[in-house]
C-alpha positions in Angstrom: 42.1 26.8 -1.5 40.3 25.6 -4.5 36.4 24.9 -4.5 36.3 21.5 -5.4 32.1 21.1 -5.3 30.4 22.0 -8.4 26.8 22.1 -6.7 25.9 23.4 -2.9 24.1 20.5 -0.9 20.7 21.8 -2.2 21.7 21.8 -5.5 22.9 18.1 -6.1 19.7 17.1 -4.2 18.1 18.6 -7.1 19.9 18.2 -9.6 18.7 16.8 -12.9 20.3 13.3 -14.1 19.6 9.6 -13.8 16.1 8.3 -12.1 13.9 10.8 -11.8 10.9 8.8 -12.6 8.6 7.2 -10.4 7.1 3.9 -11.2 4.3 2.4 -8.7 3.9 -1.6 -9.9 1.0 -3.0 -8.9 1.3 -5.0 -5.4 2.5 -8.5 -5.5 1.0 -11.4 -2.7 3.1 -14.0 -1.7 0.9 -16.9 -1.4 3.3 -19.5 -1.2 6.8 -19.5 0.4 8.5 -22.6 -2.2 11.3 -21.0 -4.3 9.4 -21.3 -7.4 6.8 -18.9 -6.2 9.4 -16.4 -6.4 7.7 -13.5 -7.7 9.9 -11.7 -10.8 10.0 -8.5 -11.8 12.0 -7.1 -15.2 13.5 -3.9 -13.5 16.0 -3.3 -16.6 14.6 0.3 -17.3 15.3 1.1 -13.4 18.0 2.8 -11.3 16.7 2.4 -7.9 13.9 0.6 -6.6 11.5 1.5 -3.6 10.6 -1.5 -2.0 8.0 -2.5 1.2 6.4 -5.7 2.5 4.2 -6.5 5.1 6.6 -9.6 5.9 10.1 -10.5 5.5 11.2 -11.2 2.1 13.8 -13.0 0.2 15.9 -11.1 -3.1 18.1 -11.4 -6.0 18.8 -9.5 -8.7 19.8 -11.3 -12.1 19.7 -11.4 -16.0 17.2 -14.1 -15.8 13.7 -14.9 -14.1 16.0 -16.9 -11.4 13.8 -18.2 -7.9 15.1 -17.2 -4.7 17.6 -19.5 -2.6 16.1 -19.5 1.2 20.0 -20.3 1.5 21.9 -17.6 0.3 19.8 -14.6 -0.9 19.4 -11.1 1.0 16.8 -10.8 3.5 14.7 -7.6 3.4 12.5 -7.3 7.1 8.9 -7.1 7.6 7.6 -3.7 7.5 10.6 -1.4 6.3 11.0 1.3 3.3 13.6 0.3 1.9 15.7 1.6 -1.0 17.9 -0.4 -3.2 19.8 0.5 -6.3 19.5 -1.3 -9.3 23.0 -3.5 -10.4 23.0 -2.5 -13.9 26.7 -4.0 -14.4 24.5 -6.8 -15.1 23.4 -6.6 -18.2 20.7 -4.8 -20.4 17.9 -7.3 -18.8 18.1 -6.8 -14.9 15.4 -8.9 -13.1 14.3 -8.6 -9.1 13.5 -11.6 -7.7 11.7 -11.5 -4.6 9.7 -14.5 -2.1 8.0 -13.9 1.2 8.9 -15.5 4.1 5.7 -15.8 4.8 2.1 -15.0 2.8 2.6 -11.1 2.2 1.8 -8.1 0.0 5.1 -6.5 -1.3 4.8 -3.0 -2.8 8.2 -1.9 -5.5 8.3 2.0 -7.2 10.9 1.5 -9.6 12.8 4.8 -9.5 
């Protein structure tokens, strides 16, 4: 039978290609929960992004600084790593648009 795998399990987990860099931005606080406190971040340079918040939080992800809709965006929880790749089918300018629930800290690593 042929060996379809070109790298063992180890291998591929460190094998060189896309991200590979590790960007810590600076923490943003939600102070306000209207959609145009939506806090915007130009994540175009990014393949995955590390995200945390001490509350739940609202996201999009689009080619402009858009504000969140409280009606039909994502909802990341309160208190949860969470990774999230970058949609770069969108265009050479991605931006991730985030807005807390509630006042809160939210911490991205764009990987």
């Amino acid at each position: 039978m042929a060996k379809l795998h070109k790298f063992s399990a180890g291998e591929a987990l460190n094998a060189t290609g896309v991200g590979g860099v590790w960007t810590v931005n600076g923490a943003a606080t939600h102070g306000g929960t209207a959609t145009t406190d939506t806090v915007h971040l130009d994540v175009s340079g990014s393949h995955q992004l590390g995200i945390y918040s001490a509350g739940a939080i609202y996201f999009n992800f689009s080619t402009t600084t858009t504000d969140c809709n409280t009606s039909n965006d994502l909802i990341i929880p309160a208190n949860v790593l969470t990774f999230v790749t970058v949609p770069s089918g969108l265009g050479a300018t991605i931006y991730f648009n985030h807005l807390g629930v509630a006042a809160c800290a939210v911490r991205v690593v764009e990987v």
